[in-house]
N, CA and C atoms as a LAMMPS dump frame, in Angstrom:
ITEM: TIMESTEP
0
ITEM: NUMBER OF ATOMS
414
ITEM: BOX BOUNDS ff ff ff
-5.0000000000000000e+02 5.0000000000000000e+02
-5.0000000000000000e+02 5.0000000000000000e+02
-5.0000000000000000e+02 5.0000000000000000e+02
ITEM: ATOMS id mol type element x y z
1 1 1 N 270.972 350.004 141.691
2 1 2 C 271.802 349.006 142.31
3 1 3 C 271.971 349.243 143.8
4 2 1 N 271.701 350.698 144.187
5 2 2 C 271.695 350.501 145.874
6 2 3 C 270.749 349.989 146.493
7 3 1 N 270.676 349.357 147.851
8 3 2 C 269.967 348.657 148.444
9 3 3 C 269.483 349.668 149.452
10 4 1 N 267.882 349.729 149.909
11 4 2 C 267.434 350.202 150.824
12 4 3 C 267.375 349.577 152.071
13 5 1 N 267.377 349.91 152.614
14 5 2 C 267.908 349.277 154.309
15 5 3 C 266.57 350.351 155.433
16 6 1 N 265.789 349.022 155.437
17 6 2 C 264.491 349.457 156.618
18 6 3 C 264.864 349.789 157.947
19 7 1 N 266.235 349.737 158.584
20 7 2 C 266.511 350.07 159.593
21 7 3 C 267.185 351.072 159.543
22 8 1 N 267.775 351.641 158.621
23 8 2 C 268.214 353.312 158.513
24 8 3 C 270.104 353.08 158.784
25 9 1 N 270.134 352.085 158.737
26 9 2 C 271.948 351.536 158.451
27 9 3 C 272.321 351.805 157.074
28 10 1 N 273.349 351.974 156.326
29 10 2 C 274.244 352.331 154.978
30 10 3 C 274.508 351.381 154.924
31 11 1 N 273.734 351.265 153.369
32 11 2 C 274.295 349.471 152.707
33 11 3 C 275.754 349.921 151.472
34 12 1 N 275.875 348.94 151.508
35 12 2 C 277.125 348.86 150.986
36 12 3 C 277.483 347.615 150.409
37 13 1 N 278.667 347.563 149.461
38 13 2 C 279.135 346.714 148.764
39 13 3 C 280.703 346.339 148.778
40 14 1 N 281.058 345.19 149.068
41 14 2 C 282.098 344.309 149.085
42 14 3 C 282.86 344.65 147.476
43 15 1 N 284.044 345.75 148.087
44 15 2 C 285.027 345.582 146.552
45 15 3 C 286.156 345.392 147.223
46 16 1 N 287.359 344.57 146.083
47 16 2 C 288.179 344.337 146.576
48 16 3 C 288.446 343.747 148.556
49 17 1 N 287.822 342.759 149.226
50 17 2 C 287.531 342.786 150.152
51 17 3 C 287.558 344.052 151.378
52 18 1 N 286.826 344.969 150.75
53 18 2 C 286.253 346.297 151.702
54 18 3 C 285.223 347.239 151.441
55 19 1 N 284.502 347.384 152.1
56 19 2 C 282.949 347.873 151.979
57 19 3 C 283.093 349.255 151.586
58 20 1 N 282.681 349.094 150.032
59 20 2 C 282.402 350.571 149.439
60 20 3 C 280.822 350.735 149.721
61 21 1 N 280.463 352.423 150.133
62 21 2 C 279.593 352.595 150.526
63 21 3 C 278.782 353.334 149.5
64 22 1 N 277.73 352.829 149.079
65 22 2 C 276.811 353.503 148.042
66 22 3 C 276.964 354.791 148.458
67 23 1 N 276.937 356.341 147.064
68 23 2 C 277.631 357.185 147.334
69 23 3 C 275.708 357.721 146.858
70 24 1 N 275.4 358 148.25
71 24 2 C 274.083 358.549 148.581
72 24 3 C 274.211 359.673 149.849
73 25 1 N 273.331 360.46 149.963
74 25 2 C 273.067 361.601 151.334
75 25 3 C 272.671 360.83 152.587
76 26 1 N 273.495 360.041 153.386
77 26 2 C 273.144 359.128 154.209
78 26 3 C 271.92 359.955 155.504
79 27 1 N 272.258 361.396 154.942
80 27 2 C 271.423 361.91 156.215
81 27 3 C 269.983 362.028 155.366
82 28 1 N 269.423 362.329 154.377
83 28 2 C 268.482 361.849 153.806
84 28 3 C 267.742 360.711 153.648
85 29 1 N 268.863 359.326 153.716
86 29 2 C 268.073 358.383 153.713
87 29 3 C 268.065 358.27 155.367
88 30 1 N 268.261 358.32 156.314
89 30 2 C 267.948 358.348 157.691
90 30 3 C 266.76 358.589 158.058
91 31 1 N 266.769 359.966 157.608
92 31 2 C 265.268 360.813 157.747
93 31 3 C 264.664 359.977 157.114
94 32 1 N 264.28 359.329 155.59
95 32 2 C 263.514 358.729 154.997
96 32 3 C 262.968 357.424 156.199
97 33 1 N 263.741 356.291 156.186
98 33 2 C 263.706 355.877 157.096
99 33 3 C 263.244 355.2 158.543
100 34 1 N 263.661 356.844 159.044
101 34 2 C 262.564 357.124 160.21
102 34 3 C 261.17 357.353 160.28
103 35 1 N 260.469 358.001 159.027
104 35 2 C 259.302 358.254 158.564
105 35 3 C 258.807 357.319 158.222
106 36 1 N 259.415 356.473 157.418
107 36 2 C 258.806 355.236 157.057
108 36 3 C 258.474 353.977 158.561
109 37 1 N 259.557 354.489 159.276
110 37 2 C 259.272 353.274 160.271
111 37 3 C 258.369 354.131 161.516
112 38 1 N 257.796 355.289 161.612
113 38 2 C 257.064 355.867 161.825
114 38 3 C 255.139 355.482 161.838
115 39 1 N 255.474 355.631 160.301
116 39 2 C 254.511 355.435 159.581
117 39 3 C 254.152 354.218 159.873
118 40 1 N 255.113 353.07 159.976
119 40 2 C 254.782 351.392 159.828
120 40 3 C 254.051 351.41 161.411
121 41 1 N 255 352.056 162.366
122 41 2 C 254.299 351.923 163.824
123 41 3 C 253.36 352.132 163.856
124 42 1 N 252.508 352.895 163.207
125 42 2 C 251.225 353.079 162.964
126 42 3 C 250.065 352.058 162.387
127 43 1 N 250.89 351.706 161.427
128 43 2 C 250.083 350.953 160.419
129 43 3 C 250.182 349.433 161.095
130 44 1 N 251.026 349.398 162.191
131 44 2 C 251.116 347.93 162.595
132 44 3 C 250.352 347.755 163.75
133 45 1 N 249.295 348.734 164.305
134 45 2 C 248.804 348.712 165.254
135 45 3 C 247.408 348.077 164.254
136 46 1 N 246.732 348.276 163.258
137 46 2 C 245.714 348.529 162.444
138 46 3 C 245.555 347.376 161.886
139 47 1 N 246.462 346.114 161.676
140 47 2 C 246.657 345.522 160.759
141 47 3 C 246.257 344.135 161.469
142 48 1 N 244.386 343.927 161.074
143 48 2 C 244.196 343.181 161.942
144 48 3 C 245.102 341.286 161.295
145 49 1 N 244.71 340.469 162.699
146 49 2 C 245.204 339.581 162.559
147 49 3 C 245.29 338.581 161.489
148 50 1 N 243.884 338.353 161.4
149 50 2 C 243.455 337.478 160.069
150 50 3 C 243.916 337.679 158.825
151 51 1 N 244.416 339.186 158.662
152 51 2 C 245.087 339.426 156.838
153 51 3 C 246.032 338.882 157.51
154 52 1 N 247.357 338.663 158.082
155 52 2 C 248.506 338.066 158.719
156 52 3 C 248.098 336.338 158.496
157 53 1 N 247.095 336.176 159.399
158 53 2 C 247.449 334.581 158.954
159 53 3 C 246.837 334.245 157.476
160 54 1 N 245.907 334.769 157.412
161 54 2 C 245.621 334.617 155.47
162 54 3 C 247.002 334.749 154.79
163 55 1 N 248.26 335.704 154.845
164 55 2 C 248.818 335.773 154.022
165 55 3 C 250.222 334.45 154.499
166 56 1 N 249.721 333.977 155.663
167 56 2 C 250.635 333.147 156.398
168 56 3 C 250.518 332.083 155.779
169 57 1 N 249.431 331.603 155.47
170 57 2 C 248.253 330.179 155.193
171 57 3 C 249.032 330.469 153.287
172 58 1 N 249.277 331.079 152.746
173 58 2 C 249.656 331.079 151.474
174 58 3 C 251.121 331.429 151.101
175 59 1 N 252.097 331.543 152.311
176 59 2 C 253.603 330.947 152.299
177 59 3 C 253.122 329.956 152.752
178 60 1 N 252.922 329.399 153.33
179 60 2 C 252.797 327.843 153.884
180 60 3 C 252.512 326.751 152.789
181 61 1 N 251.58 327.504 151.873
182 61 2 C 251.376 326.549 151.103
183 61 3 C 252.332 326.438 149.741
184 62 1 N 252.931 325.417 149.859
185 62 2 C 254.104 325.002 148.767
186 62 3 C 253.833 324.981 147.412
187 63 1 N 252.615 324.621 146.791
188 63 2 C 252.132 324.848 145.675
189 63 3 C 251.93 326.179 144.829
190 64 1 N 251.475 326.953 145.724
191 64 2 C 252.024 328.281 144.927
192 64 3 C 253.132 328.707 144.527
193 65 1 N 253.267 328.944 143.028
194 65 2 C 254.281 329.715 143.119
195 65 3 C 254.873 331.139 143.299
196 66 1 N 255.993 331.546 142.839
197 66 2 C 256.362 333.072 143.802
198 66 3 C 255.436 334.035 143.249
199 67 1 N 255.051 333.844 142.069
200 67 2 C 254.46 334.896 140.84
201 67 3 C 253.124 334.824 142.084
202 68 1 N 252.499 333.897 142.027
203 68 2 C 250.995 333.816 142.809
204 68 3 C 250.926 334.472 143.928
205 69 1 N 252.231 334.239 144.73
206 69 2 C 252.087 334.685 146.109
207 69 3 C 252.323 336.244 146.191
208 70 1 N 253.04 336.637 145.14
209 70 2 C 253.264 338.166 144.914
210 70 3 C 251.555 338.987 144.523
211 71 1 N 251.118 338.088 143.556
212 71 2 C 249.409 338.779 143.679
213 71 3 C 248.98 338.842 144.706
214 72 1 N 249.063 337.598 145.518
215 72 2 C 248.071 337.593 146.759
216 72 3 C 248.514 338.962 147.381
217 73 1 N 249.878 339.049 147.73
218 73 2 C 250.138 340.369 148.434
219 73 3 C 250.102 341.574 148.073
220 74 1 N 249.986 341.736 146.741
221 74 2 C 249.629 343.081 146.039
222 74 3 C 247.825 343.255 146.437
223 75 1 N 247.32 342.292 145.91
224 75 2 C 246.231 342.088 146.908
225 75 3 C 245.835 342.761 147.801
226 76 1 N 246.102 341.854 148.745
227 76 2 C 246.079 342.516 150.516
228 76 3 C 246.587 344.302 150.535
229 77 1 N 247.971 344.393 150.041
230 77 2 C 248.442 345.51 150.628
231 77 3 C 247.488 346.502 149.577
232 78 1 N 246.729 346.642 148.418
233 78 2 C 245.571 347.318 147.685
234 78 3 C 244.937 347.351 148.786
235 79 1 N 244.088 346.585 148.944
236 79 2 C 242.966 346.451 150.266
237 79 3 C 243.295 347.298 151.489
238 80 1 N 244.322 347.056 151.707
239 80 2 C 245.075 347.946 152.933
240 80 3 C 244.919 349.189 152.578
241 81 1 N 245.18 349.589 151.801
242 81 2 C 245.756 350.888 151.487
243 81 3 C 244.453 351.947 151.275
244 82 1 N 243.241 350.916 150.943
245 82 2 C 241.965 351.847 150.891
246 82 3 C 241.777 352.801 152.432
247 83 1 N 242.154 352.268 153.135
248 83 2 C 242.239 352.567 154.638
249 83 3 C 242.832 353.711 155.307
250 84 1 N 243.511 353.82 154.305
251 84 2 C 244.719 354.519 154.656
252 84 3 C 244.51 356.431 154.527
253 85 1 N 244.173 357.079 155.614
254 85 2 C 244.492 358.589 155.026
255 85 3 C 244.597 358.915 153.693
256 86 1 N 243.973 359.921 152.944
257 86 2 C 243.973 360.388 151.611
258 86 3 C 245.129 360.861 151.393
259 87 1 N 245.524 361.882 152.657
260 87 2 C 246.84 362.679 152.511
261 87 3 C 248.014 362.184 152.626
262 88 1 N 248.165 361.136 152.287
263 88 2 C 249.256 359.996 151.969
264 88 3 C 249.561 359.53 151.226
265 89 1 N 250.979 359.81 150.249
266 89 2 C 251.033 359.577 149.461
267 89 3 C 250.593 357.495 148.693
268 90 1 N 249.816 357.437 148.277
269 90 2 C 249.601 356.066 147.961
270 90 3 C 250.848 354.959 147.803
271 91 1 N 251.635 355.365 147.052
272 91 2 C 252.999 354.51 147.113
273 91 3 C 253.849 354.883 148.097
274 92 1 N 254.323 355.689 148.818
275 92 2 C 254.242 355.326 150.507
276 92 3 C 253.449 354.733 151.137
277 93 1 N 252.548 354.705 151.378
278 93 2 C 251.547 353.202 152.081
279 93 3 C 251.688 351.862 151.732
280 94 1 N 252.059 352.066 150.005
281 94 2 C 252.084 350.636 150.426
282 94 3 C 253.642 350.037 149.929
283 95 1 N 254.575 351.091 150.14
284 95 2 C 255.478 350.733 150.939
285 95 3 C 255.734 350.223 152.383
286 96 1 N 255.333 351.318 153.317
287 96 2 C 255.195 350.648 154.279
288 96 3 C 254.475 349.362 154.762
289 97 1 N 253.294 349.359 154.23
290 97 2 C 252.57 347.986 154.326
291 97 3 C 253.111 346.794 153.675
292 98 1 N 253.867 347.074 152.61
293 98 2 C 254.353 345.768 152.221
294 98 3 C 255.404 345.324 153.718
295 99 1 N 256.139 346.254 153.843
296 99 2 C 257.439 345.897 155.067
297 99 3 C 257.054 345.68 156.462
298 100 1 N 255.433 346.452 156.553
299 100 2 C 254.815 345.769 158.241
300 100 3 C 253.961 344.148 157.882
301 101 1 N 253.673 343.943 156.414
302 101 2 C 253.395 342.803 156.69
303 101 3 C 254.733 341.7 156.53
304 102 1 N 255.291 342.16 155.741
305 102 2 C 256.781 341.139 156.12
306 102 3 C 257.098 341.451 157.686
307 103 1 N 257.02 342.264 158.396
308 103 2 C 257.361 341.558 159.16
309 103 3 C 256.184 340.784 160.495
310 104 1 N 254.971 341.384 160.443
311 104 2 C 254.463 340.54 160.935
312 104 3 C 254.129 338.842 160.88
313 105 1 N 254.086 338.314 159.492
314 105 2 C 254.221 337.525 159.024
315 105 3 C 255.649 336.902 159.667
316 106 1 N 256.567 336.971 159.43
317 106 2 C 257.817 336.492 159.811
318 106 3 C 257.749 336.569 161.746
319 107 1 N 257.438 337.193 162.139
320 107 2 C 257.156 337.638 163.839
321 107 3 C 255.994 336.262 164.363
322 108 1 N 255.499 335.679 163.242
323 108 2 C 254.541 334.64 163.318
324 108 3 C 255.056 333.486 163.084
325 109 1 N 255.6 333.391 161.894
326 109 2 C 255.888 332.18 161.297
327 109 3 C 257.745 332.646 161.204
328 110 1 N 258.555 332.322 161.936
329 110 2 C 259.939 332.726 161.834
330 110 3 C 260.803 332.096 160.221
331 111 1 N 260.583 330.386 160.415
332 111 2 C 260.823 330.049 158.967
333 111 3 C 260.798 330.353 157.643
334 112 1 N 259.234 331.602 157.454
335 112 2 C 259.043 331.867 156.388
336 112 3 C 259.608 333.16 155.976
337 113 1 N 260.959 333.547 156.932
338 113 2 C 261.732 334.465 156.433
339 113 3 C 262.076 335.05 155.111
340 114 1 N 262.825 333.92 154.91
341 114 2 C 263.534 333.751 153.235
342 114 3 C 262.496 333.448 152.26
343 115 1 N 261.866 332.945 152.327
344 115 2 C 260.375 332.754 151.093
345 115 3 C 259.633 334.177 151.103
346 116 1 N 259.323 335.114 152.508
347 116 2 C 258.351 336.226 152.412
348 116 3 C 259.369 337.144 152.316
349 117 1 N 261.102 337.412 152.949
350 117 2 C 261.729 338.479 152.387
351 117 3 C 261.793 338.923 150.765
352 118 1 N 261.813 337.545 149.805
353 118 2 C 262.143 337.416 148.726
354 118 3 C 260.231 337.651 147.679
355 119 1 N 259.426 337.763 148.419
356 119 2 C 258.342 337.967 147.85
357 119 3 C 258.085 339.383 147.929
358 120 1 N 258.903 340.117 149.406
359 120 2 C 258.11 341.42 149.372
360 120 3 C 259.124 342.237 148.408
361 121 1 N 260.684 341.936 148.699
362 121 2 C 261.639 342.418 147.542
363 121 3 C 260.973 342.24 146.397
364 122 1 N 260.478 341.536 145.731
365 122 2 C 259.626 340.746 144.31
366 122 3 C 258.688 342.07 143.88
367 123 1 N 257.755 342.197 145.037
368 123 2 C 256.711 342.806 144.966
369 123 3 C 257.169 344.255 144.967
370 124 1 N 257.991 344.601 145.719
371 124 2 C 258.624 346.066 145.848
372 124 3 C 259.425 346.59 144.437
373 125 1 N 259.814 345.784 143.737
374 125 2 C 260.812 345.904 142.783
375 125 3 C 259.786 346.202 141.2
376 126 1 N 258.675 344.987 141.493
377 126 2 C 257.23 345.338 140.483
378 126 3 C 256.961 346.555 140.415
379 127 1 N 256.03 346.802 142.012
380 127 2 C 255.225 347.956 142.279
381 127 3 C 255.656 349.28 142.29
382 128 1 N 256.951 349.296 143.049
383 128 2 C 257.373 350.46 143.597
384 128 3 C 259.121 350.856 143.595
385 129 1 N 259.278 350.297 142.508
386 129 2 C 260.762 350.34 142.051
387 129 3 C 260.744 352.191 141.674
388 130 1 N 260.143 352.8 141.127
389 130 2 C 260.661 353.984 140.775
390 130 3 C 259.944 354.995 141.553
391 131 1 N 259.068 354.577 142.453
392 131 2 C 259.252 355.428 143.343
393 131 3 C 259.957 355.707 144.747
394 132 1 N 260.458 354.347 144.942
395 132 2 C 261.742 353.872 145.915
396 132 3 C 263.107 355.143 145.418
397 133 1 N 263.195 354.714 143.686
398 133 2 C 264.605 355.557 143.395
399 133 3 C 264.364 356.862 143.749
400 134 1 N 262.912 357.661 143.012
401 134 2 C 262.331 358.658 143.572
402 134 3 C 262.564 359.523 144.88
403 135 1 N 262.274 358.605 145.685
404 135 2 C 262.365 359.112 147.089
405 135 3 C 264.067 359.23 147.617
406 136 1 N 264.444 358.13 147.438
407 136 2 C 265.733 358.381 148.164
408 136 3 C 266.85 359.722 147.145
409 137 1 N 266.138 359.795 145.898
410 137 2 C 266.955 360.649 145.312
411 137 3 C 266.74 362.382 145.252
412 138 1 N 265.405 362.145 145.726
413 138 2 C 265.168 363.462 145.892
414 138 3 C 265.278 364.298 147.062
């Protein structure tokens, strides 16, 4: 039930109108975090243009639905990930790659915020739900 937060801020939850704070090692997830957005600076230099508007060209298109558009991006970020250093853990990569293409995508197309936030959450929650808990818990 806690929420990960790509900018290294403490998420939290509205009780009784006042923000209880998920009871996590906030200095752990910091560090996490930073590595991850590390890592993305990297990976966002690499990430040529055309996978961006390919995956742009398929939020755009209204006929797909969310299930479809979540393959396409499992997709891409597979493909990506062949690329990627051995000595990396695989579900870190494509963690990060799911979150540098949300945001390149969105840095392109601003509208398709809410349609591609809610696809990469989708896709993150599929793929990499237990190694998300994994990480921040260990």
């Amino acid at each position: 039930d806690d929420e990960l937060q790509t900018d290294g801020n403490r998420s939290g939850h509205f009780r009784n109108g006042e923000l209880g704070l998920a009871p996590t090692n906030e200095d752990v997830i910091r560090i996490i975090a930073a590595q991850l957005a590390e890592i993305g600076d990297q990976f966002d230099k690499e990430i040529q243009g055309r996978v961006v508007n390919d995956l742009v060209q398929h939020f755009l298109n209204e006929n797909l639905s969310k299930e479809e558009i979540t393959l396409h991006m499992s997709r891409v970020v597979r493909e990506l990930v062949r690329s990627v250093p051995s000595d990396m853990e695989q579900e870190k990569a494509m963690l990060v790659l799911a979150m540098v293409l949300t945001k390149k995508i969105v840095n392109t197309v601003p509208s398709l915020l809410h349609r591609v936030f809610n696809t990469t959450l989708n896709y993150m929650n599929q793929q990499l739900h237990n190694y998300i808990v994994e990480m921040v818990s260990a």
